[in-house]
N, CA, C and O atoms as a Maestro MAE file, in Angstrom:
{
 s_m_m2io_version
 :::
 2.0.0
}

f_m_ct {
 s_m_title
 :::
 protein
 m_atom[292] {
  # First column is atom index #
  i_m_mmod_type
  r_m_x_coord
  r_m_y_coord
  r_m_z_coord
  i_m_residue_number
  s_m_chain_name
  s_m_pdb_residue_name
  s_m_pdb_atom_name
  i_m_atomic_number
  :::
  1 25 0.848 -1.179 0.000 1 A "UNK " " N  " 7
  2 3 0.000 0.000 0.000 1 A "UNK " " CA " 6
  3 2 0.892 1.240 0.000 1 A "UNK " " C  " 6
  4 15 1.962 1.128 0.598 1 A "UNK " " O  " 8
  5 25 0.642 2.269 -0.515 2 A "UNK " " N  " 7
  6 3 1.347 3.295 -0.840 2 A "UNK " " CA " 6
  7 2 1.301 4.473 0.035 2 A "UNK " " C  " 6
  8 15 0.173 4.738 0.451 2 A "UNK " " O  " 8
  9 25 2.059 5.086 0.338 3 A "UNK " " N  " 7
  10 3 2.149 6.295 1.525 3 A "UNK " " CA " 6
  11 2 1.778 7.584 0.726 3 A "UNK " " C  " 6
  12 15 0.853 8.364 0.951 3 A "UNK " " O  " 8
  13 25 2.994 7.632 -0.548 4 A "UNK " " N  " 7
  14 3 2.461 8.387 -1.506 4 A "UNK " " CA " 6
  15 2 2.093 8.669 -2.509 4 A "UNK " " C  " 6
  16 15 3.018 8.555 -3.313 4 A "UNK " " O  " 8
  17 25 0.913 9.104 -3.112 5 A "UNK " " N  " 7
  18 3 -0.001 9.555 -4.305 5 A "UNK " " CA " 6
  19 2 0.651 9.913 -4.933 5 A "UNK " " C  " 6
  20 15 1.641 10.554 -4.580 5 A "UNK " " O  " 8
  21 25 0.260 9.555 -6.491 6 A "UNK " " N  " 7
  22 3 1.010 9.517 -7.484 6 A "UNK " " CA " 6
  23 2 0.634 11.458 -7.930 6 A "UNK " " C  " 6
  24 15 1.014 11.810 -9.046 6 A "UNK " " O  " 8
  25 25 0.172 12.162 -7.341 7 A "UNK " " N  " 7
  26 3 -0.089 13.522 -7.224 7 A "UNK " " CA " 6
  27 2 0.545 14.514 -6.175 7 A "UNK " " C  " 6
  28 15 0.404 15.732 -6.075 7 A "UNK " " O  " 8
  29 25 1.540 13.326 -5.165 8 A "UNK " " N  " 7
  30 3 2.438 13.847 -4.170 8 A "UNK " " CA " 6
  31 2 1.557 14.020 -2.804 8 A "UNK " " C  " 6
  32 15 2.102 14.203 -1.715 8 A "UNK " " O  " 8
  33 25 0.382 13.957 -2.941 9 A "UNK " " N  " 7
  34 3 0.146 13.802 -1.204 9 A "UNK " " CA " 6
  35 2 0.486 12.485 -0.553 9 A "UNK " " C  " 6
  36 15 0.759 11.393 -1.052 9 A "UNK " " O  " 8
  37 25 0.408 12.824 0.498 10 A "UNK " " N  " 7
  38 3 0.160 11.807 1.095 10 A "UNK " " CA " 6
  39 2 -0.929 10.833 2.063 10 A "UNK " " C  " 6
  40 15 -1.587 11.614 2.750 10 A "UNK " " O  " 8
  41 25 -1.174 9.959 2.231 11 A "UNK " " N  " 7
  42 3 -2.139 9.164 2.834 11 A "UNK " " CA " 6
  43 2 -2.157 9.741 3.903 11 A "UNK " " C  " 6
  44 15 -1.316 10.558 4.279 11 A "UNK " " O  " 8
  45 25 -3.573 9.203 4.787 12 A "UNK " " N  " 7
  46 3 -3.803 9.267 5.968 12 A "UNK " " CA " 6
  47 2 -2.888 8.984 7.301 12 A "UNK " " C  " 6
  48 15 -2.607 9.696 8.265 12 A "UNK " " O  " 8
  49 25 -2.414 7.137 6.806 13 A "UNK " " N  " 7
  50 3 -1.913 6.644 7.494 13 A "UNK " " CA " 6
  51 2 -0.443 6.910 7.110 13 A "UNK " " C  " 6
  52 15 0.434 6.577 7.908 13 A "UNK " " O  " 8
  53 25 -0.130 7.473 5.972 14 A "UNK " " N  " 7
  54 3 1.113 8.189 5.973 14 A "UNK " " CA " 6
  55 2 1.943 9.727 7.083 14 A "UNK " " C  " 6
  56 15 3.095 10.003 7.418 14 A "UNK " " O  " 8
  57 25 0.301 10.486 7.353 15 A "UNK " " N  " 7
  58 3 0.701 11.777 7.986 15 A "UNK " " CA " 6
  59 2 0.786 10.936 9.701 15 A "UNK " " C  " 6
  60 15 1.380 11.392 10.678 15 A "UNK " " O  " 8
  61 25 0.204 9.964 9.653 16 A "UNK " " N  " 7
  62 3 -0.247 9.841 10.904 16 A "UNK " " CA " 6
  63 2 1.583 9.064 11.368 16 A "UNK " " C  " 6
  64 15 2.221 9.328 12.386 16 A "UNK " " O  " 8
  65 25 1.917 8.306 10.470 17 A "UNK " " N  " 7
  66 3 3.374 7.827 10.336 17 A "UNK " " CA " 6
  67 2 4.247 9.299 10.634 17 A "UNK " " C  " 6
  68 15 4.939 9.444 11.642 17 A "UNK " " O  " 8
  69 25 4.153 9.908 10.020 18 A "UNK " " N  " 7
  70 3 5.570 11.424 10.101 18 A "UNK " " CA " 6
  71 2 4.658 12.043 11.605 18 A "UNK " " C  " 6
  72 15 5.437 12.288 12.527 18 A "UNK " " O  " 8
  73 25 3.501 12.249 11.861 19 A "UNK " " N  " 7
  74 3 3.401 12.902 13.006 19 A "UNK " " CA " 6
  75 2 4.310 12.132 14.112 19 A "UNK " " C  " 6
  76 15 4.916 12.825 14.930 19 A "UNK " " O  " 8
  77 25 4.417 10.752 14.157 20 A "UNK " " N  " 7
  78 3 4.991 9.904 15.533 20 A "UNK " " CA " 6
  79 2 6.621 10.137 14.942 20 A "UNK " " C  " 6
  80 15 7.375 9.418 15.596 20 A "UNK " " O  " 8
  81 25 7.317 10.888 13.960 21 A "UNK " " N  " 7
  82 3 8.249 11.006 14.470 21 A "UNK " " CA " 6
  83 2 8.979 12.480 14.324 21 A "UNK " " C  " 6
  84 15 9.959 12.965 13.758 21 A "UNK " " O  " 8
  85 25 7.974 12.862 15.123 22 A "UNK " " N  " 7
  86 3 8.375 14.317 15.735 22 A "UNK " " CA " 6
  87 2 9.736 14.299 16.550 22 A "UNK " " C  " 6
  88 15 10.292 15.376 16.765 22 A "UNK " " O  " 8
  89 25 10.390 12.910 17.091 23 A "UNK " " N  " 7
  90 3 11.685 12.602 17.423 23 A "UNK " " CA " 6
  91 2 11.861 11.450 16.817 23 A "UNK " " C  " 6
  92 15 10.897 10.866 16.323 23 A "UNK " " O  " 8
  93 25 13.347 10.851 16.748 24 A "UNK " " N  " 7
  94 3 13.994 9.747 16.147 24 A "UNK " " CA " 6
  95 2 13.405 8.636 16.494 24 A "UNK " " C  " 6
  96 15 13.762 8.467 17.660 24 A "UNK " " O  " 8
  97 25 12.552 7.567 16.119 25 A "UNK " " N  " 7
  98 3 12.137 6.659 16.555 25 A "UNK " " CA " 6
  99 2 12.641 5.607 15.886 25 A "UNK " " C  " 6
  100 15 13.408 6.105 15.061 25 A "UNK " " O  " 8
  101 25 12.651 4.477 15.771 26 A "UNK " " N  " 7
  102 3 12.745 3.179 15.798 26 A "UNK " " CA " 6
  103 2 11.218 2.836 15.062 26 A "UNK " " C  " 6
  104 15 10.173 3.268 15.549 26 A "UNK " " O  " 8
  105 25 11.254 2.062 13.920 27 A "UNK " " N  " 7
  106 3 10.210 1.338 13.146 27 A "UNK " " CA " 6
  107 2 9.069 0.742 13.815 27 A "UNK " " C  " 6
  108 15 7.871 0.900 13.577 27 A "UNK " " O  " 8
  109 25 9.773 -0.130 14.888 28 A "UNK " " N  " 7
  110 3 9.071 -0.698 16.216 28 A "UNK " " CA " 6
  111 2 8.484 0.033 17.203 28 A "UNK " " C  " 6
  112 15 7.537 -0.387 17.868 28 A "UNK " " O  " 8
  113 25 9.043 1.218 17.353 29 A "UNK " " N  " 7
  114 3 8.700 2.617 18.120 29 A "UNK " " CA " 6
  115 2 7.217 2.628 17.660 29 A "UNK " " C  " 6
  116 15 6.143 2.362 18.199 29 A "UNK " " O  " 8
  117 25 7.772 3.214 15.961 30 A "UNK " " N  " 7
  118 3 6.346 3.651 15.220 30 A "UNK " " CA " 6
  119 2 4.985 2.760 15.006 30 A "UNK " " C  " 6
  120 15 3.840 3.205 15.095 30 A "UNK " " O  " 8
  121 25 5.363 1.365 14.695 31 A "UNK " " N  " 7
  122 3 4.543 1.198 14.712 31 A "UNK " " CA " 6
  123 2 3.682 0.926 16.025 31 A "UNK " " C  " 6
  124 15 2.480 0.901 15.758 31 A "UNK " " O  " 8
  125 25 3.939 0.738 17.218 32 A "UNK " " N  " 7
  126 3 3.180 0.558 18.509 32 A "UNK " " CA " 6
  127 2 2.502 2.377 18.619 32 A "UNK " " C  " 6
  128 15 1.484 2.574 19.282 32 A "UNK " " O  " 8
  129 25 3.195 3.524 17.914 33 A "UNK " " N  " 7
  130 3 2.380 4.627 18.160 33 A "UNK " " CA " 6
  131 2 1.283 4.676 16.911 33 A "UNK " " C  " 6
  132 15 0.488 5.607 17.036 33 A "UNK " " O  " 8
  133 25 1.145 4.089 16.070 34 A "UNK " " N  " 7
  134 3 0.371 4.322 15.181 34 A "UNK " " CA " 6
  135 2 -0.752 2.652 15.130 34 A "UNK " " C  " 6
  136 15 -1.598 2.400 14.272 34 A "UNK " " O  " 8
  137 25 -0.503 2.079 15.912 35 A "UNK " " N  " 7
  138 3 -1.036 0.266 15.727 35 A "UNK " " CA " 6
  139 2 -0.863 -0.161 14.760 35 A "UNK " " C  " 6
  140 15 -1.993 -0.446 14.361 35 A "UNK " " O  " 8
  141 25 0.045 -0.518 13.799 36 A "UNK " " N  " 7
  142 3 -0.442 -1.105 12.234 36 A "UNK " " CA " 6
  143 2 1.182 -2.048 12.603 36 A "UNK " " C  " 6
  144 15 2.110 -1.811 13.377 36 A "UNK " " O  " 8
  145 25 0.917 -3.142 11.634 37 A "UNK " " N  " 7
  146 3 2.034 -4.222 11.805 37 A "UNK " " CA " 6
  147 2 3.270 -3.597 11.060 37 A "UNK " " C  " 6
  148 15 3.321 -2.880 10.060 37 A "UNK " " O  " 8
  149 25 4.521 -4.250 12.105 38 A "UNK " " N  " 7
  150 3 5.760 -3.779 11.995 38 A "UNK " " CA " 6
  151 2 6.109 -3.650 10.415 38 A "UNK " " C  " 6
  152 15 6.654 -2.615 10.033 38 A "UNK " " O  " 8
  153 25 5.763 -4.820 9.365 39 A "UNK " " N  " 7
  154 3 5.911 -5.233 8.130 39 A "UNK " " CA " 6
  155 2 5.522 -4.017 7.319 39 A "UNK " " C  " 6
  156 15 6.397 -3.712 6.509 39 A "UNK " " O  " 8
  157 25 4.567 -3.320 7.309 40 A "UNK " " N  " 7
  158 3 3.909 -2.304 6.558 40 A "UNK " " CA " 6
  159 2 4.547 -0.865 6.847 40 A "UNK " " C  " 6
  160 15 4.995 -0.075 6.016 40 A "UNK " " O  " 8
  161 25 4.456 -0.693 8.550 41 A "UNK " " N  " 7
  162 3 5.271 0.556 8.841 41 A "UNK " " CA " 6
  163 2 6.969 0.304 8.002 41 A "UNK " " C  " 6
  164 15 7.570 1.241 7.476 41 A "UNK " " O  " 8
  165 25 7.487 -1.087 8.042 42 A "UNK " " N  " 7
  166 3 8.681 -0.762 7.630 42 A "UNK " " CA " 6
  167 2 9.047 -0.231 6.099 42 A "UNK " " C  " 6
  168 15 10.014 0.396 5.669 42 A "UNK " " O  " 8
  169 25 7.814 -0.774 5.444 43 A "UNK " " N  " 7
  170 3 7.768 -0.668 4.233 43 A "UNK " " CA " 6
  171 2 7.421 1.087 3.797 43 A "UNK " " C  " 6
  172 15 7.706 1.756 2.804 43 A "UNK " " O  " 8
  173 25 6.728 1.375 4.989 44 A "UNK " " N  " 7
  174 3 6.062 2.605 4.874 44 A "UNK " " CA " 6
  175 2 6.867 3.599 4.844 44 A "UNK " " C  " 6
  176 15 6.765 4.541 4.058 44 A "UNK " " O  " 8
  177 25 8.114 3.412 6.077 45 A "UNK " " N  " 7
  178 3 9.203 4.341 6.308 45 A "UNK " " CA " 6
  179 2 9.865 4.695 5.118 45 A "UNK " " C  " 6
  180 15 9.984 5.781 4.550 45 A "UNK " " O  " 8
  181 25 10.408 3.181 4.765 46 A "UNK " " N  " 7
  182 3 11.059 3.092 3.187 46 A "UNK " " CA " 6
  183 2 10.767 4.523 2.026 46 A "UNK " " C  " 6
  184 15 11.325 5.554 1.652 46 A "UNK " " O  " 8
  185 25 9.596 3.792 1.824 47 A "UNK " " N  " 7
  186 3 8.795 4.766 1.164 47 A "UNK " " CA " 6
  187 2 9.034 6.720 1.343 47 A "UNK " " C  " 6
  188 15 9.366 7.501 0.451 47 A "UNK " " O  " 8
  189 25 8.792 6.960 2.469 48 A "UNK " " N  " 7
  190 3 9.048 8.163 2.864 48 A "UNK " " CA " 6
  191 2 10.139 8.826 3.037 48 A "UNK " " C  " 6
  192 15 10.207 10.013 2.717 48 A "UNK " " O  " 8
  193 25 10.993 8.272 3.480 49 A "UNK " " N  " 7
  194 3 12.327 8.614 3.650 49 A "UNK " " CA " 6
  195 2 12.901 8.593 1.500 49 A "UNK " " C  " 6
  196 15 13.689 9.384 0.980 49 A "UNK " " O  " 8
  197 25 12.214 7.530 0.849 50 A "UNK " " N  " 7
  198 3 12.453 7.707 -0.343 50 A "UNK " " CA " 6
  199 2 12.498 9.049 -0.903 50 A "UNK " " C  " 6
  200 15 13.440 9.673 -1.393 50 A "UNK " " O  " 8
  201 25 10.871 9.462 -0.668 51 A "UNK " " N  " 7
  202 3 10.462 10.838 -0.831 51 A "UNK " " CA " 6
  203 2 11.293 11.794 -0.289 51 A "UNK " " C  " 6
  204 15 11.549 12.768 -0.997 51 A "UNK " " O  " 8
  205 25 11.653 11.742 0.547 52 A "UNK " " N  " 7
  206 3 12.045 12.900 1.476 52 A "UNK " " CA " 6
  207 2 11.398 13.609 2.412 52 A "UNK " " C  " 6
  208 15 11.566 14.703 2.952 52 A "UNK " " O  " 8
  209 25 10.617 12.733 2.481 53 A "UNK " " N  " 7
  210 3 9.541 13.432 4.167 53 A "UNK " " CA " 6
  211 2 10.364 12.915 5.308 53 A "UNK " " C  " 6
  212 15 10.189 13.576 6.332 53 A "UNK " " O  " 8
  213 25 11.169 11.974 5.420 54 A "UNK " " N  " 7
  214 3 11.545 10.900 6.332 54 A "UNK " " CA " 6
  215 2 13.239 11.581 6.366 54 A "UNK " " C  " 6
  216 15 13.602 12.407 5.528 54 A "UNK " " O  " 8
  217 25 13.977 11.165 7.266 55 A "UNK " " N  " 7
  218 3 15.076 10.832 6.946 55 A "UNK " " CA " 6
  219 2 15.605 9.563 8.007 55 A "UNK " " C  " 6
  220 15 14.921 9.408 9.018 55 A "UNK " " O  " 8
  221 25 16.478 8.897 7.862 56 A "UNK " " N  " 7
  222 3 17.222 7.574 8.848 56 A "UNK " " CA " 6
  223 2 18.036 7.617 9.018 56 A "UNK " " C  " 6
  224 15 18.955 7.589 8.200 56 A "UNK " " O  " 8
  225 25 18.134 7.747 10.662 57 A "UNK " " N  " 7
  226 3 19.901 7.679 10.829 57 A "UNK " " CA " 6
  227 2 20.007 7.127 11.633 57 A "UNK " " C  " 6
  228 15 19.434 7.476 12.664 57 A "UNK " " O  " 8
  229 25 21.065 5.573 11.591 58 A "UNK " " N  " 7
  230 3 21.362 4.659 12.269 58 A "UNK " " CA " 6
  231 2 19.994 4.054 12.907 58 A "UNK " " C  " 6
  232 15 19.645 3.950 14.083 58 A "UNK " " O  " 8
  233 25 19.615 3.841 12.190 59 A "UNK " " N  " 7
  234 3 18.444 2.678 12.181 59 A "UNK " " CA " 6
  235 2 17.214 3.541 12.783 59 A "UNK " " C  " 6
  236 15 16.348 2.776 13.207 59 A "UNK " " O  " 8
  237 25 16.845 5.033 12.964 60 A "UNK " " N  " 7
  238 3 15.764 5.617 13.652 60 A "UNK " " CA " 6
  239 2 15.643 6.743 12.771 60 A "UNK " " C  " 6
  240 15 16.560 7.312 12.179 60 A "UNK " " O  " 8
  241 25 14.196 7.052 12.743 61 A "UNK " " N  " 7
  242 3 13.683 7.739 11.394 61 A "UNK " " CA " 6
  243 2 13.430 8.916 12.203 61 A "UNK " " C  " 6
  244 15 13.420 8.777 13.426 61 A "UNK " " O  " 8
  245 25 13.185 10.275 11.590 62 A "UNK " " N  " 7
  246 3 12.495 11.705 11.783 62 A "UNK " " CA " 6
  247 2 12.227 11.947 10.479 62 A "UNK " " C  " 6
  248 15 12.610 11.425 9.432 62 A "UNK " " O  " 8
  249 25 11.188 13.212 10.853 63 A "UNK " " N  " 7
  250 3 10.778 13.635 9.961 63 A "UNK " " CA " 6
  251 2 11.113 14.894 9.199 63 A "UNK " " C  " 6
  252 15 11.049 15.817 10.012 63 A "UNK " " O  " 8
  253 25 11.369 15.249 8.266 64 A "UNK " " N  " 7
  254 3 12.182 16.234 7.413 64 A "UNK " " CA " 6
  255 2 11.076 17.329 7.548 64 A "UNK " " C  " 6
  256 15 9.927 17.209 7.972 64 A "UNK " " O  " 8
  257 25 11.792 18.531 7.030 65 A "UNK " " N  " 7
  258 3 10.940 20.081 6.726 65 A "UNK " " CA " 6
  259 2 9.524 19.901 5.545 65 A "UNK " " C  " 6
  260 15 8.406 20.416 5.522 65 A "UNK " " O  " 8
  261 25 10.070 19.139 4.848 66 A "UNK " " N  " 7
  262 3 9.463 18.725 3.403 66 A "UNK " " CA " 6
  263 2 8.166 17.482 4.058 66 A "UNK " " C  " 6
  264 15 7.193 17.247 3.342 66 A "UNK " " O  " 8
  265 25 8.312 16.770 5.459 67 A "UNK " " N  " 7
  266 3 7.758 15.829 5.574 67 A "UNK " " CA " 6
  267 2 6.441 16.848 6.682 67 A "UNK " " C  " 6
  268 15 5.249 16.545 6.739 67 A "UNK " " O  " 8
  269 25 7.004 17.885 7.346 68 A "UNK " " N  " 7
  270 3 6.290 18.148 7.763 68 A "UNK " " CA " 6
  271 2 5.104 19.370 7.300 68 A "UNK " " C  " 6
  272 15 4.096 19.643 7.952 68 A "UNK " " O  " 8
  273 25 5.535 20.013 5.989 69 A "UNK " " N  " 7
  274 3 4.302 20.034 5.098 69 A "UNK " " CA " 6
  275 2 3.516 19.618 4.767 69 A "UNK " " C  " 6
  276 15 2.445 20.171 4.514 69 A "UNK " " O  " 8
  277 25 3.835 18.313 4.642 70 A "UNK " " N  " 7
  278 3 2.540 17.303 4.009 70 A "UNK " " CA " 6
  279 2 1.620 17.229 5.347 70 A "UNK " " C  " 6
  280 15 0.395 17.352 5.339 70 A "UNK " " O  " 8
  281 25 2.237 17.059 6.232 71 A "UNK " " N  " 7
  282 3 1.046 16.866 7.658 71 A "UNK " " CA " 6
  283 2 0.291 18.078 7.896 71 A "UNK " " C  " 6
  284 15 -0.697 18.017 8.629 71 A "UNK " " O  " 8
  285 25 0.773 19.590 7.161 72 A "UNK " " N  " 7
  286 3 -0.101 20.579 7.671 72 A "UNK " " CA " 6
  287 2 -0.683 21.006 6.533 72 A "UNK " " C  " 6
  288 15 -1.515 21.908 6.631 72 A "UNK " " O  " 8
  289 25 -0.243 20.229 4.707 73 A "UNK " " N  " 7
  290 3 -1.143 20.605 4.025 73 A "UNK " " CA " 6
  291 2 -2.194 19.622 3.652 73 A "UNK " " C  " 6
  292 15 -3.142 19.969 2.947 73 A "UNK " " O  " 8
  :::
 }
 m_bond[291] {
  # First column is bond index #
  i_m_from
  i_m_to
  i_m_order
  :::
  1 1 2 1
  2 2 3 1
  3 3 4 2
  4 3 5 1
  5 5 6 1
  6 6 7 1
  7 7 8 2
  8 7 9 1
  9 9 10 1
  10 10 11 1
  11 11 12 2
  12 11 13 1
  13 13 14 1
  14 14 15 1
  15 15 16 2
  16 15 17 1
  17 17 18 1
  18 18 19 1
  19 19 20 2
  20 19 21 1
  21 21 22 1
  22 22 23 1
  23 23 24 2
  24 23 25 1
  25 25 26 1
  26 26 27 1
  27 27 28 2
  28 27 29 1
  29 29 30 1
  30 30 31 1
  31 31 32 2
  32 31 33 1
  33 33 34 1
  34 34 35 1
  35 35 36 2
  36 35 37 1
  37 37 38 1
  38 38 39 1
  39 39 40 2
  40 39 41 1
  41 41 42 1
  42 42 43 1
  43 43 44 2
  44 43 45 1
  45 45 46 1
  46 46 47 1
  47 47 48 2
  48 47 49 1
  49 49 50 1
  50 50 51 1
  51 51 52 2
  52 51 53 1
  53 53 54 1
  54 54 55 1
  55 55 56 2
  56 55 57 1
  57 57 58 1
  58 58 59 1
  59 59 60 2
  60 59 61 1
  61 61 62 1
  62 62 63 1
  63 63 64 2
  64 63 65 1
  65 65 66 1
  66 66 67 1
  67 67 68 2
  68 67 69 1
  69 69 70 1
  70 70 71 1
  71 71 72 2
  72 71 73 1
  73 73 74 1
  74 74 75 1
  75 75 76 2
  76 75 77 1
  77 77 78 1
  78 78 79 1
  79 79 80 2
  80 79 81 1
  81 81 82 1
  82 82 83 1
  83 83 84 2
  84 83 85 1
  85 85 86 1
  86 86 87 1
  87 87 88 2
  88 87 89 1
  89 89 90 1
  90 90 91 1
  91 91 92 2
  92 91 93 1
  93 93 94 1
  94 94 95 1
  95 95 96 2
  96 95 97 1
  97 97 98 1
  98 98 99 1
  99 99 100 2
  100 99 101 1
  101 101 102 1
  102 102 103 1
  103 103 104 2
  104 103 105 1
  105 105 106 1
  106 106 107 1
  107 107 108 2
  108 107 109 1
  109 109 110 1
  110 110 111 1
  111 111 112 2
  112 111 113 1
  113 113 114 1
  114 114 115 1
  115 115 116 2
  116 115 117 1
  117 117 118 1
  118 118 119 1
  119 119 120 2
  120 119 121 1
  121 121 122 1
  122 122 123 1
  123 123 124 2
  124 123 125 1
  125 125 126 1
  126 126 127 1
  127 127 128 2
  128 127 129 1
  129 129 130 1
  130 130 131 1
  131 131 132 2
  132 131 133 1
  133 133 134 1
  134 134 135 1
  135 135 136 2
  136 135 137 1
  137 137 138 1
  138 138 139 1
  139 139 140 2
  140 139 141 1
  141 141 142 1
  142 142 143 1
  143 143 144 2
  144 143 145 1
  145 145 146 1
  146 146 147 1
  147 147 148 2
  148 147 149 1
  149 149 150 1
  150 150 151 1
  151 151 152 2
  152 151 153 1
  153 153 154 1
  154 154 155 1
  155 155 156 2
  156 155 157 1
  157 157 158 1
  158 158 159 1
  159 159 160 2
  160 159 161 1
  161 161 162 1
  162 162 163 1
  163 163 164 2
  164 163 165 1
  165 165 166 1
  166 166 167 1
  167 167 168 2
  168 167 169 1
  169 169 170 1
  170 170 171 1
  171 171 172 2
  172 171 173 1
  173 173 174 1
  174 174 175 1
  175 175 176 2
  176 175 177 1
  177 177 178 1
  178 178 179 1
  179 179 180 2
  180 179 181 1
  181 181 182 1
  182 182 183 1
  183 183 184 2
  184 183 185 1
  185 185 186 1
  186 186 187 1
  187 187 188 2
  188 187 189 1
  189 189 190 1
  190 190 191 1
  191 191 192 2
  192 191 193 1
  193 193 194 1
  194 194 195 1
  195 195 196 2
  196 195 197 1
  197 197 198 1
  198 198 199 1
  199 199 200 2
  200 199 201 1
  201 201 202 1
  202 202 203 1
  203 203 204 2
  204 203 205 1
  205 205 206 1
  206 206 207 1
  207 207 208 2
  208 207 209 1
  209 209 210 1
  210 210 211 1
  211 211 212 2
  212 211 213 1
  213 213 214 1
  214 214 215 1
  215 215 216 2
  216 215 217 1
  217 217 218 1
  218 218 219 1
  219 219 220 2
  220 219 221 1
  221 221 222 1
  222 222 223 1
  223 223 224 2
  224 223 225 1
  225 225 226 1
  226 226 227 1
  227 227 228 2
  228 227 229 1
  229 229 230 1
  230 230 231 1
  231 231 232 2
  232 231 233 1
  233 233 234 1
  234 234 235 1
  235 235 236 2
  236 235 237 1
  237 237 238 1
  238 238 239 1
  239 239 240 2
  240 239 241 1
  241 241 242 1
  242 242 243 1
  243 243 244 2
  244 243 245 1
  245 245 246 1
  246 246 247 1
  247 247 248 2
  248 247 249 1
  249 249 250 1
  250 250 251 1
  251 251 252 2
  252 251 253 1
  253 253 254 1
  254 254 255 1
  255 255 256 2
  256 255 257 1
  257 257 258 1
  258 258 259 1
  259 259 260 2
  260 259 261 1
  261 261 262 1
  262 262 263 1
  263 263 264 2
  264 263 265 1
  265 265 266 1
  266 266 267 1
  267 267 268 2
  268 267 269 1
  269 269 270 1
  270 270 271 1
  271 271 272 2
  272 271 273 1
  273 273 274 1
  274 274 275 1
  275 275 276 2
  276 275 277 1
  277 277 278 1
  278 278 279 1
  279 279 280 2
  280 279 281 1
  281 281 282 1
  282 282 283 1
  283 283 284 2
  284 283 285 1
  285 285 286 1
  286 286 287 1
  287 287 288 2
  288 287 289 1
  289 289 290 1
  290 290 291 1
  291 291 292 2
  :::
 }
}
């Protein structure tokens, strides 16, 4: 399932993903703040950090300037 639209927004369960990492979290972090299985959030991160909403460092994700537009547009 896709985080982001082929028109550049993003999903629901995508904003709701970049809101939980308002600090560096851990995949496992995220998904226990958002409930959805580890498998999908990991895939999900992927995804975002692709984009550039995300970034990863040493295995724990935040969310970029660019990531936190999408949550307020």
């Amino acid at each position: 399932m896709a985080c982001i639209n082929p028109d550049g927004t993003v999903t629901e369960s995508a904003k709701d993903m970049l809101r939980a990492l308002s600090e560096p979290r851990s995949p496992e972090k995220v998904a226990a703040i958002v409930a959805q299985p580890l498998f999908k959030v990991r895939s999900s991160l992927r995804e975002l950090a692709g984009g550039g909403l995300a970034l990863e460092v040493e295995g724990k994700f935040t969310v970029t300037a660019k990531g936190r537009e999408k949550i307020q547009g």
